[in-house]
C-alpha positions in Angstrom: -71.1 -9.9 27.5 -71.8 -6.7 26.1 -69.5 -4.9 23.7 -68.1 -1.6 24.1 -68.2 0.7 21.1 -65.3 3.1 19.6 -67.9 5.9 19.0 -68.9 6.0 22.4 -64.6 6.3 23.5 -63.9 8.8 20.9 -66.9 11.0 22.2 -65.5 10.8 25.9 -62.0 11.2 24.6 -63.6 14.8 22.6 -65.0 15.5 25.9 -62.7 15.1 27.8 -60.1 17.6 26.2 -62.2 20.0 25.4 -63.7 20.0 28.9 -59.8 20.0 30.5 -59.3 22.7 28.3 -61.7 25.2 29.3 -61.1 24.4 33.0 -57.1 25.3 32.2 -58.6 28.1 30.4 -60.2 29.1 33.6 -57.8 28.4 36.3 -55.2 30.6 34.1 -55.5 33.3 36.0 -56.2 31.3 39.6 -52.7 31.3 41.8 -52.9 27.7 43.2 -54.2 26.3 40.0 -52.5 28.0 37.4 -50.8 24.7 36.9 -53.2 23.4 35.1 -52.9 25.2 32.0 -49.9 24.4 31.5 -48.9 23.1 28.3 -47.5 23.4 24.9 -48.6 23.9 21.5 -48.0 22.8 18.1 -48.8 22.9 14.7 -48.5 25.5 11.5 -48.0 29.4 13.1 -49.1 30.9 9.5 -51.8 29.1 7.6 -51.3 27.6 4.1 -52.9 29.6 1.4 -53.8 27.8 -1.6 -54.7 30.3 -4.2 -56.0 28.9 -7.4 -57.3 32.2 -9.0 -61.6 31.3 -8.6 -60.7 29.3 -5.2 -58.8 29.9 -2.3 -58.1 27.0 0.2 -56.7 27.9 3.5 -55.0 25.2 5.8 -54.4 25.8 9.2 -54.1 23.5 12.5 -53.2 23.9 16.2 -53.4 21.8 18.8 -52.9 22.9 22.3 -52.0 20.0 24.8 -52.5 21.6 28.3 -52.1 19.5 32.1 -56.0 20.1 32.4 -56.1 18.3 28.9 -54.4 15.3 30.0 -56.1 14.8 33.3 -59.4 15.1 31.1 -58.5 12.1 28.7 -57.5 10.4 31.4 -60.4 10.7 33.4 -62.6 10.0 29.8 -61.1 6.7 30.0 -61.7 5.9 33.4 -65.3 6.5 32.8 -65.5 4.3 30.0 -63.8 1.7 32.0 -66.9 2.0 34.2 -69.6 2.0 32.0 
């Protein structure tokens, strides 16, 4: 029986989101399928600004969860289900 590796999931799960997000991207504007992008976001509005004088570190994240997002990770997982 051959084993299925976490690298390969993560990578579907990556594609999966990012590919549901640009098709909610796309359908934005599209009457019927607006739905799709859908969503809500969260994380920090303003970055954080570390200022050390020589260095400045700047910490930001967003994520954007989206209808089109979902369906994607779901439909990552069927696919590595299958394979």
């Amino acid at each position: 029986m051959r084993t299925k590796n976490f690298w390969v999931l993560l990578l579907l799960m990556l594609a999966g989101i990012v590919l549901g997000g640009f098709i909610g991207s796309i359908s934005e504007g599209v009457a019927g399928l607006s739905w799709l992008n859908f969503g809500q976001s969260f994380g920090l509005d303003t970055p954080l600004v570390l200022n050390f004088g020589i260095l400045v570190i700047t910490f930001g994240l967003s994520i954007k969860i989206t209808m089109a997002g979902i369906i994607g990770v779901v439909l990552a997982l069927l696919v590595y289900r299958w394979i």
